[in-house]
N, C-alpha and C positions, 0 to 999 in steps of 0.2 A: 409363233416362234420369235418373233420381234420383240413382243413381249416379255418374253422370256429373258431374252440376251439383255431388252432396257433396265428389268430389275434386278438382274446381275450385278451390269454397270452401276444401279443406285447403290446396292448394297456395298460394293468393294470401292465407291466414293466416300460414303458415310464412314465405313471401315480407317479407310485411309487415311480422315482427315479429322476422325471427332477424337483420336489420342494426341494429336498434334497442339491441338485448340486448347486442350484442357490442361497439357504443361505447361502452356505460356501464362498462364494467368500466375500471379504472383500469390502466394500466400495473405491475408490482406485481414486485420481486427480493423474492429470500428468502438470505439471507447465511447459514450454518449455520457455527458452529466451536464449540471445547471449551473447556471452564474456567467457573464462574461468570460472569455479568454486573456482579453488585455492583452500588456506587452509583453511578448518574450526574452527582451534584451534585459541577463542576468544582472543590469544596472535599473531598471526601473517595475520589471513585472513586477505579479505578487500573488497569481491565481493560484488556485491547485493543479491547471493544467502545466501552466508555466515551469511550475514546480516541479511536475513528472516528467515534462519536455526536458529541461536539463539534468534529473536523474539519469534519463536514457542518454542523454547527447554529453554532458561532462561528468566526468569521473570524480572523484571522492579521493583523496589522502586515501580513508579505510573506508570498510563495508561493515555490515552486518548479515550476518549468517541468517538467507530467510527462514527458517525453523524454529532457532531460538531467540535468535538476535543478539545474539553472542559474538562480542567483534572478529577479522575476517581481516585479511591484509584487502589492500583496494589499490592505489596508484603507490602506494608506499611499500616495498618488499621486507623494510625492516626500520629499527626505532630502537631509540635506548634514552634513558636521560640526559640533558643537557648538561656540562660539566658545570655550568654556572649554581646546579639542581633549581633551577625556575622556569625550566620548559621541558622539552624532548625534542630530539632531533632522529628527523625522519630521511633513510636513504630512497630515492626516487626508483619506479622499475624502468628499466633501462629501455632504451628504443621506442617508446611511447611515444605516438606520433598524432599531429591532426591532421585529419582529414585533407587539407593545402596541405598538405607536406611535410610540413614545419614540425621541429621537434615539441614535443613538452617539455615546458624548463620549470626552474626552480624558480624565477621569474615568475611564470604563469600563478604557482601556488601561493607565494608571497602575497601576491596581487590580490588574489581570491579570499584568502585569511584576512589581508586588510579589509578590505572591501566591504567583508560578515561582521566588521569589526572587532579582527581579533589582532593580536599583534606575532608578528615571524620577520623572520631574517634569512636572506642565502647564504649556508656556509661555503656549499663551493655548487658546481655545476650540477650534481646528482644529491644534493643535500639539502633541509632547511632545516631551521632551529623555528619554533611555535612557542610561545608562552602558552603553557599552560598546567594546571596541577598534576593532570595525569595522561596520557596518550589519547588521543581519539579524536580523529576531525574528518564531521561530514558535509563540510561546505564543499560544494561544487567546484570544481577549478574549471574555468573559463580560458581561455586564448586570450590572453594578452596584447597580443600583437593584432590582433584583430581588433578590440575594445579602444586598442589606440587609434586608428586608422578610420574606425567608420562611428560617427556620432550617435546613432539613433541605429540600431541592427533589424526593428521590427519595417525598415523602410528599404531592407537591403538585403535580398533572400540569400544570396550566395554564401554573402557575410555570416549570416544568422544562421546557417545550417554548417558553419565551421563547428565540428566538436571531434570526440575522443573516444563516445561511448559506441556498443552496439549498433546502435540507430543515430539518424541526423537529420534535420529538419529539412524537408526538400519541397515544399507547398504550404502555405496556408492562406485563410480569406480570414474575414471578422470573426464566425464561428464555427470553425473548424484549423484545424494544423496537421497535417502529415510528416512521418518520418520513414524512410525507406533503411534499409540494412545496409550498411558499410563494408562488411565482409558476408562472405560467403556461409560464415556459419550458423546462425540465425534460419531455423524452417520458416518464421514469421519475415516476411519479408518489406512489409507495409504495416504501421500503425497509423489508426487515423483517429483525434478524440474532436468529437462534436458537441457544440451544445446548442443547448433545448431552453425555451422561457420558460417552462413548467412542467412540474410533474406529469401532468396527465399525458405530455407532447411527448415526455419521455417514455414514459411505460409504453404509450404506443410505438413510437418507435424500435424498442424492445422486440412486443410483441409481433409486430410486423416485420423482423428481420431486420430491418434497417441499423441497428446496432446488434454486438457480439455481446456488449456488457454495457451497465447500467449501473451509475455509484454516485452516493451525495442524496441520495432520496429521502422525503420524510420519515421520520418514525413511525407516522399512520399510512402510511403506503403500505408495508409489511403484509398484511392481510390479504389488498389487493394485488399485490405482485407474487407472492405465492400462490396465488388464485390461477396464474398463469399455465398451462399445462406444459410452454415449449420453453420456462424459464426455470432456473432453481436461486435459491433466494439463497444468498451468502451475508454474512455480519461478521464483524472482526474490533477488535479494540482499533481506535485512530491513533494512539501515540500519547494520548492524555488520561489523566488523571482527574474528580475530583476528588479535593479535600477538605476536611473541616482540622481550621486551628484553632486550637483552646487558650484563653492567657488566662485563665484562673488560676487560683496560688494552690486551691485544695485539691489533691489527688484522687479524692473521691468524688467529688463533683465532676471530676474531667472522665473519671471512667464511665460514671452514670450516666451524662452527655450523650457516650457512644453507646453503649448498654441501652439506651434507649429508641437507636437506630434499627431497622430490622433494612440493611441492603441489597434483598434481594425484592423486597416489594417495593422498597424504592426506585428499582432499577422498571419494576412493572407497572406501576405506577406513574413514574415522570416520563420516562421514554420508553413507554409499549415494551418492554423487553429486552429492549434491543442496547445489551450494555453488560456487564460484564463487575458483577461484586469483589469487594474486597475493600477485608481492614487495613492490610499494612502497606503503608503509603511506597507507592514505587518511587524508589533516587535516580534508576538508568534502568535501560533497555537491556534484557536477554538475563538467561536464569541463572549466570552465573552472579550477578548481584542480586538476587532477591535470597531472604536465608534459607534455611535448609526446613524441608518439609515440615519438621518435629515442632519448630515455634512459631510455623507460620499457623499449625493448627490451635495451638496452645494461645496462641494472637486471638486468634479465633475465637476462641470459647471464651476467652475473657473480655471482650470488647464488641461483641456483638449480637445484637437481639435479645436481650432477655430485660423486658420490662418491668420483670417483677426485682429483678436483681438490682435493679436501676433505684426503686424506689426507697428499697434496702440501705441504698447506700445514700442517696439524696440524704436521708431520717437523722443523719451525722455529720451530715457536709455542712460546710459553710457557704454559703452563696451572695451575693451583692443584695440588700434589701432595696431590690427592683430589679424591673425586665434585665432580662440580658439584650445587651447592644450586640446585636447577629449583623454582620458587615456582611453583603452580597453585590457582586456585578449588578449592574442594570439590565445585561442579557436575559429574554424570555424563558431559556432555557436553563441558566442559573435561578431564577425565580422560582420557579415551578418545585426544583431539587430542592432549593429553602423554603419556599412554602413547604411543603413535607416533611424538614425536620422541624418546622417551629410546630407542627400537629405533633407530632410524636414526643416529640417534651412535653408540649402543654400535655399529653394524659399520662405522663409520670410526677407532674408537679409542676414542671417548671417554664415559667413563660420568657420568651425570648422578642424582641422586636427587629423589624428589617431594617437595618442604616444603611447609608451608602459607602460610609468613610469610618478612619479609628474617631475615636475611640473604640477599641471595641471591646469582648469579650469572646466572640465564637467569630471566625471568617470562613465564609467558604470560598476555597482558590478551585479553578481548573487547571492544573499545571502539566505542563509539557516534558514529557516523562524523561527527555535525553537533557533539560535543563537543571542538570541537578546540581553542577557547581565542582563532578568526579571527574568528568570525562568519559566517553562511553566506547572509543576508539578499539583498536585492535592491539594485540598484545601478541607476539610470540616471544614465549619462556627463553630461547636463547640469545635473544637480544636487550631483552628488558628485564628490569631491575625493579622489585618491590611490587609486582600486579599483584600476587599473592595478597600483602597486605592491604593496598588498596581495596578486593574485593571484599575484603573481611573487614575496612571502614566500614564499605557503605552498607552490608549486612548490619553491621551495629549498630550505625547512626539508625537505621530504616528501625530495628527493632527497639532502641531506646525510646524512639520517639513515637512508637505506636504503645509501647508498655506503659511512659506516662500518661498514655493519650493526649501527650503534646499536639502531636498531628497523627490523627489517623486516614485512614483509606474510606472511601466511600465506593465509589466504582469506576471503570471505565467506560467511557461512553464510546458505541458500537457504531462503524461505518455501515449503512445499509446500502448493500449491492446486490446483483441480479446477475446471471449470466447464462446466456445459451450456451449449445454444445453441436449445433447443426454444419457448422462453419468451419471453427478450430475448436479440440480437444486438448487436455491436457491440464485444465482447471486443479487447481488442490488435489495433488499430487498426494497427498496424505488426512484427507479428509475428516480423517477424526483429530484432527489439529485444524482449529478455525484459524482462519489468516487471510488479507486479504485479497480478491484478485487483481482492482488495480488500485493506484496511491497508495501501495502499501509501502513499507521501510524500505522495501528492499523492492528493485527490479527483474528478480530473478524469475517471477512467475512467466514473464513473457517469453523469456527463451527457452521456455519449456512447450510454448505449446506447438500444436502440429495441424494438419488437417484433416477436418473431419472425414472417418469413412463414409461412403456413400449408403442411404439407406437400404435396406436389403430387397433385395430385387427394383429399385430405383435403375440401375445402373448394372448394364450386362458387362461380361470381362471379357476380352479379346477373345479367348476362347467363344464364346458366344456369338462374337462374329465370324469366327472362323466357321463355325458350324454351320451358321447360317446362311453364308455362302457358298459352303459345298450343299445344302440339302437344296439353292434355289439351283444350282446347278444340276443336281441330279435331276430334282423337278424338269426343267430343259431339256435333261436327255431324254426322259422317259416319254415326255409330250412329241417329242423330235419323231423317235422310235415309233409311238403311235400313228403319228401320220404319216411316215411312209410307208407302213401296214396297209393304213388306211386305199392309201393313194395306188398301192400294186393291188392290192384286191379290185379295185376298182375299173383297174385298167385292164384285169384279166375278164 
């Protein structure tokens, strides 16, 4: 009977205390990628974590819509032109605060535009004026009054986790940084990104649970991280572009050029797959500046892959009597992409050489898709003046300059990432839209996610204990019962 009553007492111990145990634990990712962390003080970092670290910790003027990338109001509630017409002036959202207490000023954002190198002015308390051609600014705004007061931030944690966003820096060591949630809204309540000296430390880490997600990995990783059975292999455009420019005078030879390009075995080819074709060179971020379906296909069919088309037109063209001078980065990975179009000319005719510098004839850029010279910022129709037109520039400019084959598109080069789902759920949201899970444009994937249900039958539900407790108690009575049976018959 001792017995009995002891495994009662265990069960309605365990009962009582393993629902307790398992709410305090915080919500908690673990980000894993390579390269140094460095500094996170928005005046000297330069990493990609650095980078995401004040994504999540300071706010942005505007956003980007993470779906399309379509601009999104951000710290700015509204915007119109400058009366000067050689900026915009943006109104602040009200009550914005850090973290210390301190309000967000117009101060703060001046600071932060200078700082990117751009130029603004405070008009009053809840205002600034920004030089620029068109709306849109994603430099970070940092605390001011903080940057003034402490030299060096990555030697002064308190300092350093002053921000505005979601999350705030609240730990870090060499390689590794944490950010806990500022409010209560956020299911993820802990981000922590870690880095790894090599691929292989990563994927295991991965593999072993030890990280949630996995990003920055080689191209030839691909195989073996989808090899994984507890991972899923994600890829997403990073923000860039490249491009080839043409400075020939003949329009036939500029379209033969591309006509002799085939972009998606280039994409299979130079980077395993993991990349993203296309002719028409992107000017900014989200679909409202790229043109409209009809000539992007019509782009298409006239500027790309067909080698026989190519030679067609070579048979007329005028070309310099010698190689062409092909301007290429010294990057391995620029290389590789130019080696492959000087093959693919050379078997339509025409031979090209690799230079470092102009002179040139063909260059190929990697360009940074939000550097286009438009602005990429956020717009709402009742406050702003000309977006309309503006969008319908940069459609034209994009397609002028892919129709001459001035500059056309080649592709975009793919972030390869990995991420479990054992931990937190909520990954891509919209799956059949690739995008990335983290360092992407936008921060929005994080507040989406949740915690993972527990595997099926892993983890019994209260009811389960409840059961369990009355069936050991019945068990008790029934044994109790027996023995006193036992014990009157005995004694009769």
């Amino acid at each position: 009977m001792r017995r009995c009553i002891a495994a009662l007492a265990g069960v309605i111990v365990v009962f009582a205390s393993y629902a307790p145990a398992r709410a305090a634990e915080p919500l908690r990712l673990t980000v894993g990628t390579l390269g140094a962390i460095g500094a996170l003080d928005p005046r000297t970092g330069a990493s990609d974590v650095a980078r995401e670290v004040w994504n999540l910790q300071y706010p942005t003027l505007t956003a980007l819509d993470p779906k399309t990338l379509d601009p999104v109001p951000g710290l700015a509630i509204a915007w119109s032109p400058a009366p000067n017409g050689r900026g915009w002036v943006y109104t602040l959202r009200p009550s914005a605060t850090w973290t210390d207490g301190k309000p967000v000023t117009a101060d703060d954002v001046v600071a932060s535009v200078e700082r990117a190198g751009g130029s603004a002015r405070v008009v009053d308390d809840d205002q600034v004026e920004i030089a620029a051609s068109s709306p849109g600014q994603l430099v970070n705004v940092a605390p001011e009054h903080v940057l003034e007061s402490v030299r060096d931030l990555d030697k002064n944690l308190p300092a350093l986790g002053v921000g505005a966003g979601p999350w705030h820096v609240t730990a870090r060591t060499d390689d590794s940084v944490q950010l806990d949630a500022r409010t209560d809204g956020p299911a993820l309540r802990q981000i922590v990104f870690r880095t790894y000296p090599n691929a292989d430390s990563l994927i295991s880490a991965l593999h072993r649970g030890e990280v949630d997600v996995v990003s920055g990995l080689p191209y030839t990783d691909a195989p073996r991280v989808a090899a994984l059975s507890d991972a899923s292999v994600n890829h997403a455009p990073d923000g860039t572009q490249y491009l080839l420019e043409n400075s020939l005078s003949d329009a036939r030879a500029r379209q033969a050029i591309s006509l002799a390009i085939d972009r998606t075995d280039l994409v299979a080819k130079t980077v395993d797959g993991i990349g993203t074709p296309g002719v028409v060179p992107l000017l900014a971020p989200g679909t409202a500046f790229a043109p409209d379906d009809a000539t992007q296909r019509r782009l298409e069919a006239a500027l790309d892959a067909q080698p026989a088309r190519a030679r067609q037109l070579l048979a007329d063209a005028e070309l310099p009597n010698r190689p062409l001078r092909f301007a290429v980065p010294r990057d391995a990975a620029d290389r590789r992409v130019a080696d492959y179009i000087v093959g693919a000319l050379d078997a339509v005719g025409v031979h090209a050489d690799i230079v470092d510098d102009a002179p040139y004839d063909l260059r190929l850029v990697r360009a940074t898709i939000r550097d286009n010279g438009y602005g990429t910022g956020p717009v709402q129709p009742a406050t702003s003046v000309g977006y309309p037109e503006q969008v319908a520039q940069v459609q034209d400019r994009a397609e002028r300059l892919a129709a001459g084959a001035v500059t056309v598109g080649l592709f975009q080069p793919d972030t390869l990432q990995a991420f479990r789902s054992d931990n937190v759920t909520g990954w891509l949201r919209t799956p059949q839209v690739r995008s990335l899970v983290v360092f992407a444009p936008t921060t929005t994937q994080y507040s989406q996610l949740v915690a993972a249900p527990p595997p099926p039958g892993e983890e019994a539900s209260t009811s389960t204990y409840v059961v369990g407790a009355i069936g050991v108690v019945a068990l008790c009575g029934i044994a109790f019962a027996a023995a006193a049976w036992i014990r009157r018959r005995s004694i009769a």
